[in-house]
C-alpha positions as CSV (number, residue, x, y, z in Angstrom):
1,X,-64.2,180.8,127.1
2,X,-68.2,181.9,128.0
3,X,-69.1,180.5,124.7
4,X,-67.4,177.2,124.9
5,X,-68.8,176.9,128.5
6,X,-72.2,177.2,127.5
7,X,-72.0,174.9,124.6
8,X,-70.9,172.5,126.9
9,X,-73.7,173.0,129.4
10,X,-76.1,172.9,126.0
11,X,-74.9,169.5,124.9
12,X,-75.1,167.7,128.4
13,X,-78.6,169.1,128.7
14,X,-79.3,167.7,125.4
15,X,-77.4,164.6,126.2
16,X,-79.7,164.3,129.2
17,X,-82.8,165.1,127.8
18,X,-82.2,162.2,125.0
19,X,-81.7,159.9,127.8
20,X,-84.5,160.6,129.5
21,X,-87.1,160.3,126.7
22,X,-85.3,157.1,125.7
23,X,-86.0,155.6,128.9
24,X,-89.6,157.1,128.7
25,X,-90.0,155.6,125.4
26,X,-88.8,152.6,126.9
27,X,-91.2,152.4,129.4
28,X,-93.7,153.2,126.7
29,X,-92.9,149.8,125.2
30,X,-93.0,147.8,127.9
31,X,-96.8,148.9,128.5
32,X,-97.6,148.0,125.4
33,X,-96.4,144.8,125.3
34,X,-97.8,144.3,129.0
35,X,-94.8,144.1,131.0
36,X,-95.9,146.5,134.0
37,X,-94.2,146.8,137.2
38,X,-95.2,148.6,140.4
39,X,-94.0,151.8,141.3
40,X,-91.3,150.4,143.3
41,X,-89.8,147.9,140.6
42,X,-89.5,151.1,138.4
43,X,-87.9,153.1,140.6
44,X,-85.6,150.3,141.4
45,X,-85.4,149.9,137.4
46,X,-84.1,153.7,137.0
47,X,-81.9,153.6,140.2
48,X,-80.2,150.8,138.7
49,X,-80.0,152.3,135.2
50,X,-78.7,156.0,136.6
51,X,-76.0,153.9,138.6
52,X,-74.8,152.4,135.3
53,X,-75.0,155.6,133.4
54,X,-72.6,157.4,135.9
């Protein structure tokens, strides 16, 4: 039961970190192409996006 436990704890951290550096790459992209926002837009941005996601 340990072992299926901690598989499951492996693939949400792995589901997590995935998610994170897609929204990192993300925001990568939208530098590039010059769509910046201020500090508060993207905090609002990934406030909005974590609501979705839960």
């Amino acid at each position: 039961m340990q072992a299926v436990a901690k598989t499951t704890e492996n693939v949400s951290d792995q589901i997590a970190i995935e998610t994170l550096f897609s929204y990192l790459d993300k925001g990568i992209d939208d530098v590039e192409a010059g769509r910046v926002h201020t500090v508060d837009e993207a905090f609002q941005i990934i406030r909005d996006r974590m609501e979705n996601e839960l």
